[in-house]
Every structure is written in structure tokens, then in C-alpha cells.
C-alpha positions in Angstrom: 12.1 0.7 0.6 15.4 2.8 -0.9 15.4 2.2 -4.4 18.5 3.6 -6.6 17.4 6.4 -9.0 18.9 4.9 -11.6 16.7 1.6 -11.6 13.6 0.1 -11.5 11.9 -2.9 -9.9 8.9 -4.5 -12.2 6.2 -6.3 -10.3 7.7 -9.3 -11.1 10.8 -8.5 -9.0 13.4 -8.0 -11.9 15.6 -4.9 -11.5 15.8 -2.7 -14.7 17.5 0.4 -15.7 15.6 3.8 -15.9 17.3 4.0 -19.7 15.1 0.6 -20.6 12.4 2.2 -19.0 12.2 5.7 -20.6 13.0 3.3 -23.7 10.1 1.2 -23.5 7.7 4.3 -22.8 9.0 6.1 -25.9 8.1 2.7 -28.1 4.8 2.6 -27.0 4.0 6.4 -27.1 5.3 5.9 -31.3 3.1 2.9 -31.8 0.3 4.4 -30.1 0.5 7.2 -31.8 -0.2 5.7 -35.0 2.7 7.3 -36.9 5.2 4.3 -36.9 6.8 3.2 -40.4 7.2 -0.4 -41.0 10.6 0.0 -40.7 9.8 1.7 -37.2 7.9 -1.5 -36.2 11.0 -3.5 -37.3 12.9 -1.7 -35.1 10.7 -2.3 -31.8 10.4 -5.5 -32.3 14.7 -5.5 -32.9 15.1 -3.9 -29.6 13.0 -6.4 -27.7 14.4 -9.0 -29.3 17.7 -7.5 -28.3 17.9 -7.9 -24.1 15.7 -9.5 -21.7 15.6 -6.6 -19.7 14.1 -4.9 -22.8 11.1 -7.4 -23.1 10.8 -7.4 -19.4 9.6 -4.1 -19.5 7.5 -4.6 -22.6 6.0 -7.2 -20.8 5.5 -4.6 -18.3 3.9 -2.2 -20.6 1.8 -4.8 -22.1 0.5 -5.5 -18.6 -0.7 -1.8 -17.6 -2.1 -1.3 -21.4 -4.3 -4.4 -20.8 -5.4 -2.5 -17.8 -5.9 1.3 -19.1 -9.6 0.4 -19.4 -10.0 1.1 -15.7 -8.3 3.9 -14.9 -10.2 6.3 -17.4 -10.3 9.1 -14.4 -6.5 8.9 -14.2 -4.7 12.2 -15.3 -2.4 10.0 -17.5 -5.5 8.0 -18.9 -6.8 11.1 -20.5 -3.0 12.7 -21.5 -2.6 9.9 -23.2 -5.7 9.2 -24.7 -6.0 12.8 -26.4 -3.3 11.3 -28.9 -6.0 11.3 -31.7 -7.2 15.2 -31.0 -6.1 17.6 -33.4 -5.0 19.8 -30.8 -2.7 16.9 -30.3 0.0 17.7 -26.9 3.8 17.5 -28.0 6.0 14.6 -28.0 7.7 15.5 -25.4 4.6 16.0 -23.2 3.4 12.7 -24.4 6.3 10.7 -23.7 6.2 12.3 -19.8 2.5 11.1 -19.7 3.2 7.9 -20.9 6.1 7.2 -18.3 4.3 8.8 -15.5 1.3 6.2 -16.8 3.4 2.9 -16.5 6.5 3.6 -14.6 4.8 6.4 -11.8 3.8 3.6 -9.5 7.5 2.2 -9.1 9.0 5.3 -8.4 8.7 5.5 -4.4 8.9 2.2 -2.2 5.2 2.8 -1.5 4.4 2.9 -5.2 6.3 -0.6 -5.4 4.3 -1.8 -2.7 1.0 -0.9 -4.1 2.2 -2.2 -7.7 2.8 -5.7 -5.7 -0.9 -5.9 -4.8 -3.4 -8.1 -7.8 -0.5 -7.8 -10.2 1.9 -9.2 -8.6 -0.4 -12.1 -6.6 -1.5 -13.1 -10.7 1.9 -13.1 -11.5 3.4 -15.4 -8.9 0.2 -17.8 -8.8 0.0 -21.0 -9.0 -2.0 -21.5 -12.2 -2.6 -18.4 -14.5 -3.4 -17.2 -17.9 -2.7 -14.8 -20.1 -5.0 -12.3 -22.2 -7.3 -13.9 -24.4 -6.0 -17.2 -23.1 -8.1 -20.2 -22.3 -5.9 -22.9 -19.7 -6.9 -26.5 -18.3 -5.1 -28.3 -15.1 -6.2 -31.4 -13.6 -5.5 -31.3 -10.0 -3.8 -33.6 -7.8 -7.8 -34.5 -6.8 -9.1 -34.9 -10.6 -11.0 -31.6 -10.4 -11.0 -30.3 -13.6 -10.3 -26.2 -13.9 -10.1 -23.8 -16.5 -9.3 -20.6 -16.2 -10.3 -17.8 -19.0 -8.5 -14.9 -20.3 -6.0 -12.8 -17.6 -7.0 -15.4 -14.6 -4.5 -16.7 -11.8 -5.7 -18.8 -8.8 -3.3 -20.4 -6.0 -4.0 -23.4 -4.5 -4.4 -24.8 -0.9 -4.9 -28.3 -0.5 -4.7 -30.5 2.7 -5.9 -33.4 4.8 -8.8 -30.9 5.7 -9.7 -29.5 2.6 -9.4 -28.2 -1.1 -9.1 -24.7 -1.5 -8.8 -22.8 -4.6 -8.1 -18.8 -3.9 -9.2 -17.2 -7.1 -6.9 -14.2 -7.4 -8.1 -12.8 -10.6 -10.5 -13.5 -13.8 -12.7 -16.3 -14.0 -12.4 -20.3 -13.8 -14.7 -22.9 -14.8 -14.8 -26.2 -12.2 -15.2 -29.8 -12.7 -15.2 -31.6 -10.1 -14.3 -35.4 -10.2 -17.4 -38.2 -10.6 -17.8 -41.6 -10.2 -18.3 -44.7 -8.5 -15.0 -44.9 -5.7 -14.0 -41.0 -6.8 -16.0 -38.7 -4.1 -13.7 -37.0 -2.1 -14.6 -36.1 1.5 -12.7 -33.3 1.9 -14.7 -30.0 1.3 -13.9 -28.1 -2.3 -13.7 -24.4 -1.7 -13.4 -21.3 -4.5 -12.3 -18.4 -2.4 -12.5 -14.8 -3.7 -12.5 -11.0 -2.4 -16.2 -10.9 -1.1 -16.5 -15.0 -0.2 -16.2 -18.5 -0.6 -18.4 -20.9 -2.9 -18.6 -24.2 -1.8 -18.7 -27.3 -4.6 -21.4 -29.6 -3.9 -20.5 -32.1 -6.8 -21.0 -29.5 -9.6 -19.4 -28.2 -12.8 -19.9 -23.9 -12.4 -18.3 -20.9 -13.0 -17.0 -17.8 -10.5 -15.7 -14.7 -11.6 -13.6 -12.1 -9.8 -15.1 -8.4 -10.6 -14.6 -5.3 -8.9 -16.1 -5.4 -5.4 -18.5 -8.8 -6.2 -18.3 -12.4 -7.3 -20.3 -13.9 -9.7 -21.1 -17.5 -9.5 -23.4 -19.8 -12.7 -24.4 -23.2 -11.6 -24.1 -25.5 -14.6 -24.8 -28.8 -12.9 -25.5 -30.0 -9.9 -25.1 -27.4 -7.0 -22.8 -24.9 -4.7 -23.6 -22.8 -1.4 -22.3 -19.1 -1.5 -20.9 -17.3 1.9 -20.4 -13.8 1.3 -17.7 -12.9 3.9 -19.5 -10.3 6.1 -22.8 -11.7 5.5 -23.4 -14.1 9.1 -26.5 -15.9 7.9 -26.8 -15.3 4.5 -25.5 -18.2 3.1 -27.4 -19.1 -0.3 -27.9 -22.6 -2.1 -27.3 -22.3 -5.8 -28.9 -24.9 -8.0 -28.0 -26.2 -12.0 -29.2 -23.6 -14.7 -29.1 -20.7 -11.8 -26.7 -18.0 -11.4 -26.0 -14.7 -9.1 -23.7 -12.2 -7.7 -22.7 -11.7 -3.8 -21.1 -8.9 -2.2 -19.0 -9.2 1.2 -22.4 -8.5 3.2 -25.2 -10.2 0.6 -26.4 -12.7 -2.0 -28.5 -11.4 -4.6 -31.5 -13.9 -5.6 -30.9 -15.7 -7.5 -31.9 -15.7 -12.0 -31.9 -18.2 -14.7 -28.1 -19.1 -16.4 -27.4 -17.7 -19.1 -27.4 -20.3 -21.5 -24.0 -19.4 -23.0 -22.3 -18.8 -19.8 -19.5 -21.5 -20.0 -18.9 -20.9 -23.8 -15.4 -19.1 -23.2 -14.6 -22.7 -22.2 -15.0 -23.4 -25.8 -13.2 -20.4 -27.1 -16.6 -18.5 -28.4 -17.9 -15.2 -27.5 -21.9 -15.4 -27.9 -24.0 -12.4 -27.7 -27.5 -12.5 -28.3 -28.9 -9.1 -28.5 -26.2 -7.1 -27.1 -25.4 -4.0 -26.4 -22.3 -3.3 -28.7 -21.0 -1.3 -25.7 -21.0 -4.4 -23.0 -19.9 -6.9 -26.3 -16.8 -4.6 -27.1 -16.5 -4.4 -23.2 -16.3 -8.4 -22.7 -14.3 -8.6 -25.9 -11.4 -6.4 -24.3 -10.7 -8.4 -21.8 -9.2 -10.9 -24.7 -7.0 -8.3 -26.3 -4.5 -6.2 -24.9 -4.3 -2.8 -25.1 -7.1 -0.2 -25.3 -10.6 -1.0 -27.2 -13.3 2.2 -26.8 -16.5 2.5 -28.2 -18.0 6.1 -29.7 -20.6 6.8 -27.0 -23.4 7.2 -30.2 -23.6 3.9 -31.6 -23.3 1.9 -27.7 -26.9 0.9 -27.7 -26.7 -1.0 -31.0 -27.6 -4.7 -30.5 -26.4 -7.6 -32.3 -25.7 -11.8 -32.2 -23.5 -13.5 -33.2 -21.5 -16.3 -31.8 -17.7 -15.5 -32.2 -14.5 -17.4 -32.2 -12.2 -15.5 -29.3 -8.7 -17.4 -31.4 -8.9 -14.0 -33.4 -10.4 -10.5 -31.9 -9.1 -8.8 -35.0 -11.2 -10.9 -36.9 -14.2 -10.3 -34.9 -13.7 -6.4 -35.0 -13.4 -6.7 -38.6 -17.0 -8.3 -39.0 -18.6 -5.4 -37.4 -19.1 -3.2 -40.2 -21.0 -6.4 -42.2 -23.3 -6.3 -39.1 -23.7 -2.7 -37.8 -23.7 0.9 -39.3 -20.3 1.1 -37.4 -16.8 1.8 -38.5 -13.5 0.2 -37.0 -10.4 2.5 -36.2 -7.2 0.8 -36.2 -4.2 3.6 -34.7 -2.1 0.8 -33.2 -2.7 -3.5 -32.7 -3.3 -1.6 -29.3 -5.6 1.3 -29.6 -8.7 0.6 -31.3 -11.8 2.4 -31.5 -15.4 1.9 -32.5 -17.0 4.5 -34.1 -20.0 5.1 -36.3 -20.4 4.4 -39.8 -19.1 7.6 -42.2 
């Protein structure tokens, strides 16, 4: 696909200029940077105010900062998070880092292809969420479904069946009970490595890179891993496990607090701080690191996901750790003095 050099297509489909581009790279390489005035601040928040093109690509940036946390081997990734360093690279060479970072994958028609992939499936699905976004629909059966933070599913139903493809994130199902209200028609969740298959049940799936993971919390589900001819697994209430294309792993207790982003609380119970500030990310945009020293340290708590500045404020009444604010965006976790 020709695209004109003086434009840019977002995931979404909308066609921006390479000016509102270069323009919404050098906001975020200021905020991120930590040096912008309040009257800097006032400014961004002016020009996105100012065009829809200009939020457009905000949105944009917002979208590959709320996905930085996986591409920590990219040459960009580490360009642009040497900000902090003393040795710290110019502006110039930041600001080509940081477009290279969210606007290299729309350059070429096969960059715009690839960009089209997960992002822009979640973004034209039929139900999604945003980050650190809880969502309930009631479907045309009565199934009840929830979807967590960053989550998009399309849906497939027919005089055959109910299918639900779970594109990204993780959903919570409820399926419809009572006398007169059992539907005949087979209730599939559908992801990369699988299908589950709802046997009357209230459970949880969740999309993650190359496997599915599945909690029973009532009732019961079968798991097909989609390469795996005979390995079909039941799944009983208070069990949960992970499947692959090729396999289902056996299957372990719940975890007891598997269901409570449904409430809007983050539990840990012993936790590594690393895997808590881990889960927590995927509530917030933008980058959240931990300092590889103080990763181990455990702590519980059950935590109100409404406010994830508020929860990485507690952490220093809890832990030996101290919290880094640079930007709303870039926070980092790092020991105590």
C-alpha cells in the first residue's frame, strides 16, 4: 500500500499529517522527560484539546506507551528509556527515538499491515475496554460478561451456537440460570491457542502471550487446545490452568481472589512486588518498572484498582521502597534512600 509521505494512517484508519505526528512525539518526549513546567503541561493538554487529529494521535501514543512494557529488547525501548541516565542522549536524538518508537511501524504499507494485527482487531471489536477499565454487557442470550482492563472480544452468535472470540485481555462469564432459561445452543470462548467450552458456569479466560488461562468459579468448562487432538480437559469449580495450542496443563486449586478485578480490587497475598507492579501495569498507561534489587519483596494487601496512583503511593508505608514519579507515565520503583 502507497502511502503519501506527508501522512499517516493510525490503526484506527484515520489519516493524519506527518506535522501532527512529529508534534505528538515531541509532547511526549517533554513529558517523559520529566522537565515539563506547569505551564508546559497547559500547553499539551491546549494542543489536544485544539484538533481531533491532534488527540487522534495522542490516543495513538497513549496506545504504544501502554504497550512499551513488551518491547524492552527494541532499540527504541532502551533509547528512550536512558532518559533518566546522566549521560542523558540529546533532544534531538530523543525526539528521533521517540518517533521511530510510535510512528516507525506506519511508515511502509507493510508496517501498516503489521500495526493492523491485535491493535487494530481490539479496536474495531465488538465489546472492549480500556486501561484500567472494568465493562459489563448482557448479551442478547442473558450471559453476563465482563471484560477487565485493555480487553476486546467480538461476537458470533447463531442458530448453531454462541461464540465469543476473545481478542485481547481477560473476561469474566456468567452464563444465564434458571428454570425455562438453558439454552441449547453450545457457549464457546475462543482464543489464540483454543476454545473453552461453558458447561453452565461462571469462569474466567485470559489472553497471554502464546497460552490461555482459564479459573473455574462455578460449575464447569472443557478446554480444547487447538493442536492438541485428544487432549481435551474437564475443568471443575474452584480449579484453574493454562493450555497451549498442543496441551493442557493439570490442573491446581483457584486462586481464591481470581475474579476480584470484577470487583475493582487488586489482592496480593505474599507477592512478589515484581509480579504485583507487573499486574498493576496493566491498569495504568504508560511505563511502570521496578529496580531489579527490591523485586523479591513480598507484601498483601487488597487494593482498590479506581486509583493506581494511590496504590503506588502506599508502598513506601509497606516496603523499604521508594516511588519515582518522572511523568503520570514513567514511573519507577526503586529502593528506599
Amino acid at each position: 500500500m502507497a502511502l503519501n509521505k506527508d501522512t499517516l494512517t493510525l490503526p484506527s484508519g484515520r489519516v493524519i499529517s506527518r506535522a501532527t505526528a512529529d508534534a505528538a512525539a515531541d509532547w511526549l518526549t517533554l513529558l517523559m522527560s520529566g522537565e515539563a513546567s506547569n505551564e508546559q503541561q497547559r500547553q499539551w493538554r491546549q494542543w489536544r484539546q485544539a484538533h481531533v487529529d491532534h488527540e487522534a494521535a495522542w490516543q495513538h501514543v497513549e496506545s504504544v506507551t501502554g504497550r512499551m512494557k513488551s518491547l524492552e529488547s527494541a532499540p527504541a525501548y532502551a533509547a528512550l528509556s536512558s532518559y533518566g541516565a546522566s549521560d542523558r542522549p540529546s533532544s534531538a536524538a530523543r525526539r528521533r527515538a521517540t518517533r521511530m518508537l510510535l510512528w516507525g511501524g506506519l511508515a511502509t504499507g507493510a508496517g501498516l499491515l503489521a500495526s493492523r494485527t491485535n491493535t487494530w482487531q481490539a479496536s474495531m471489536a465488538d465489546c472492549r475496554s480500556g486501561t484500567g477499565e472494568q465493562r459489563n454487557f448482557t448479551l442478547e442470550d442473558g450471559t453476563r460478561l465482563t471484560l477487565n482492563t485493555d480487553s476486546a472480544v467480538n461476537l458470533r452468535f447463531d442458530a448453531n451456537q454462541r461464540s465469543i472470540l476473545l481478542v485481547a485481555g481477560e473476561i469474566m462469564i456468567a452464563t444465564r440460570h434458571g428454570p425455562g432459561r438453558i439454552d441449547p445452543r453450545p457457549l464457546l470462548v475462543a482464543t489464540a491457542e483454543g476454545s473453552v467450552r461453558s458447561l453452565g458456569t461462571r469462569f474466567t479466560v485470559r489472553q497471554r502471550v502464546g497460552r490461555t488461562s482459564v479459573a473455574v468459579l462455578e460449575s464447569a468448562v472443557e478446554v480444547c487446545p487447538l493442536a492438541g487432538f485428544g487432549s481435551a480437559r474437564l475443568l471443575h469449580a474452584g480449579e484453574q490452568t493454562q493450555f497451549s495450542r498442543d496441551a493442557v496443563e493439570a490442573p491446581r486449586l483457584v486462586d481464591e481472589n481470581a475474579g476480584a478485578w470484577a470487583r475493582g480490587q487488586l489482592v496480593a497475598d505474599e507477592q512478589r512486588l515484581g509480579d504485583f507492579l507487573a499486574e498493576l501495569g496493566r491498569y495504568r498507561p504508560g511505563l511502570l518498572r521496578v529496580d531489579p534489587r527490591i523485586a523479591g519483596l513480598r507484601l498483601s494487601g487488597v487494593f482498590p484498582l479506581a486509583d493506581t496512583d494511590r496504590i503506588l503511593d502506599t508502598l513506601p508505608n509497606v516496603l523499604p521502597v521508594r516511588v519515582q514519579w518522572r511523568t503520570r507515565f514513567w514511573v519507577t520503583v526503586v529502593p528506599a534512600g
